[in-house]
C-alpha positions as CSV (number, residue, x, y, z in Angstrom):
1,X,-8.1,44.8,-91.0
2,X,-6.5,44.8,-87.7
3,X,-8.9,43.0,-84.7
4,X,-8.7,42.7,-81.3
5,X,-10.4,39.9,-79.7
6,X,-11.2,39.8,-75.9
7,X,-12.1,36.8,-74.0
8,X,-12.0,35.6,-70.2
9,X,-14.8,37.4,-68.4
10,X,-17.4,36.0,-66.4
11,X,-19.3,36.5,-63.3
12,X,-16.9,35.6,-60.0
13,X,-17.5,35.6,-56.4
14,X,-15.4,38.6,-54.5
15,X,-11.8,38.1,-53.9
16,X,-11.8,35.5,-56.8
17,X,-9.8,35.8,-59.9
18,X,-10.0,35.8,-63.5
19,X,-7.7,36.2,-66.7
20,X,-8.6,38.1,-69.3
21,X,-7.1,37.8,-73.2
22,X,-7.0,39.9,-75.7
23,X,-5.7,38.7,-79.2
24,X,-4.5,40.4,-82.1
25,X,-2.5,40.0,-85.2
26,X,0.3,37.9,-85.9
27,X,3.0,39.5,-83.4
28,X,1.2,42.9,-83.0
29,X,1.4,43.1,-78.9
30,X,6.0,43.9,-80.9
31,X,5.2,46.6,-82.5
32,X,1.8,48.3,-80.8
33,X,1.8,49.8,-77.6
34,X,-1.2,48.0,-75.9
35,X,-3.5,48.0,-72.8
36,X,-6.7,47.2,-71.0
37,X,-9.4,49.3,-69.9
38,X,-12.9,49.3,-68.2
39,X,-16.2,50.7,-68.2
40,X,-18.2,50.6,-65.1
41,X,-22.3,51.4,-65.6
42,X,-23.3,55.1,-65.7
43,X,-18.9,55.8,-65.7
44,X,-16.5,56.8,-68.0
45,X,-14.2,54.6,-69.6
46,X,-10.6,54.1,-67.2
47,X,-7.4,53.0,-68.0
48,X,-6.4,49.3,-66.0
49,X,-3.2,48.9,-67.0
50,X,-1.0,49.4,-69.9
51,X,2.5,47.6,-71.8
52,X,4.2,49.3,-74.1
53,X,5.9,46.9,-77.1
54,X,8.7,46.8,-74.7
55,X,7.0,45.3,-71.8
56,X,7.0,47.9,-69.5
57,X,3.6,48.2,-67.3
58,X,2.0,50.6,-66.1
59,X,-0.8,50.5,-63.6
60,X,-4.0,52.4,-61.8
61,X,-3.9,52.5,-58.9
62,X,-6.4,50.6,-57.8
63,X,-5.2,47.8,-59.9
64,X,-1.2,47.7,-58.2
65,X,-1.0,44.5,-56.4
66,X,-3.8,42.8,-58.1
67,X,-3.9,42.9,-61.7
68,X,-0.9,42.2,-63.8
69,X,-0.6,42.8,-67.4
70,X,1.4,40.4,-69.7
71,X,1.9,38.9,-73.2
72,X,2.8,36.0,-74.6
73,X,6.5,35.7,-76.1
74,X,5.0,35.4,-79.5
75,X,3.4,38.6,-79.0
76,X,0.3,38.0,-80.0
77,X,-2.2,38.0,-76.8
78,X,-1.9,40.2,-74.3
79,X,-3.3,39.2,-71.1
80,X,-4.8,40.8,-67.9
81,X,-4.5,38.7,-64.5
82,X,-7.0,39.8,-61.8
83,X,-7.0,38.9,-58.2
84,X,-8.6,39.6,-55.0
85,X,-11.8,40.9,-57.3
86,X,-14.1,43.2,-55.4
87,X,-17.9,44.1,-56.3
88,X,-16.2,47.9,-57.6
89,X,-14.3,45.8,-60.3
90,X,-17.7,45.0,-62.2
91,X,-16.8,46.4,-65.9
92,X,-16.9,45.8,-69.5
93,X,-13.3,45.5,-69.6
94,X,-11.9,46.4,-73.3
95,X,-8.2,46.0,-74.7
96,X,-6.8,48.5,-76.7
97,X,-3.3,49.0,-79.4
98,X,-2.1,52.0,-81.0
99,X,0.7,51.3,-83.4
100,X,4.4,53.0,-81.6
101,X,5.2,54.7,-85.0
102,X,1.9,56.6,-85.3
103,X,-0.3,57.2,-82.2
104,X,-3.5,58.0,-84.3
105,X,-3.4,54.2,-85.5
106,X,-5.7,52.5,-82.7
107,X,-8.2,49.6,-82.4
108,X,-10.3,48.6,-79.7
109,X,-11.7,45.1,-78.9
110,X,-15.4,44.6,-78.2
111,X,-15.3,44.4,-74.4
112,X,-15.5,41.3,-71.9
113,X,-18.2,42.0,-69.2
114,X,-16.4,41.2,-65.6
115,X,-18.7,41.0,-62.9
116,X,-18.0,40.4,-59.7
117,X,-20.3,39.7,-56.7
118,X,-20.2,40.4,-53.2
């Protein structure tokens, strides 16, 4: 049973930073096409950013220039750098994998609440 594992979040005064990780299976962040997402109260979920198995990024706009997706070389936590955090960024903030050979293979991690004051 695949499991991702998110870790990082906290409560952080505007314009701070914090790093968010997300782990998974023994190399999965190789083979799955992976990314982070948020829920703010009372809104949908949003898409953050997002790296496929190839490391290429992709990001909202309202994350360019402050948030930057990565992984480790091992491939086996996929991180979420966040800077200059404003009040709006206050989410549970989830990571998510589908599998690049079958998009209906997914998992979702529990969430890490962010909150950031002003």
């Amino acid at each position: 049973q695949v499991q991702l594992v998110e870790s990082g979040g906290g409560l952080v005064q505007s314009g701070g930073s914090l790093r968010l990780s997300c782990s998974g299976s023994q190399h999965m962040f190789g083979i799955y096409h992976a990314g982070w997402y948020r829920q703010a109260p009372g809104k949908q979920r949003e898409m953050v950013a997002t790296i496929t198995s190839g490391d290429m990024a992709d990001y909202a706009d309202f994350a360019k220039g402050r948030f930057a997706i990565s992984k480790t070389d091992d491939k086996n936590i996929m991180y979420l750098q966040m800077n200059s955090l404003k009040p709006d960024d206050t989410a549970v903030y989830f990571c998510n994998a589908y599998a690049i050979w079958d998009s209906s293979i997914g998992y979702w991690g529990q969430g890490t609440l962010v909150i950031v004051s002003s």
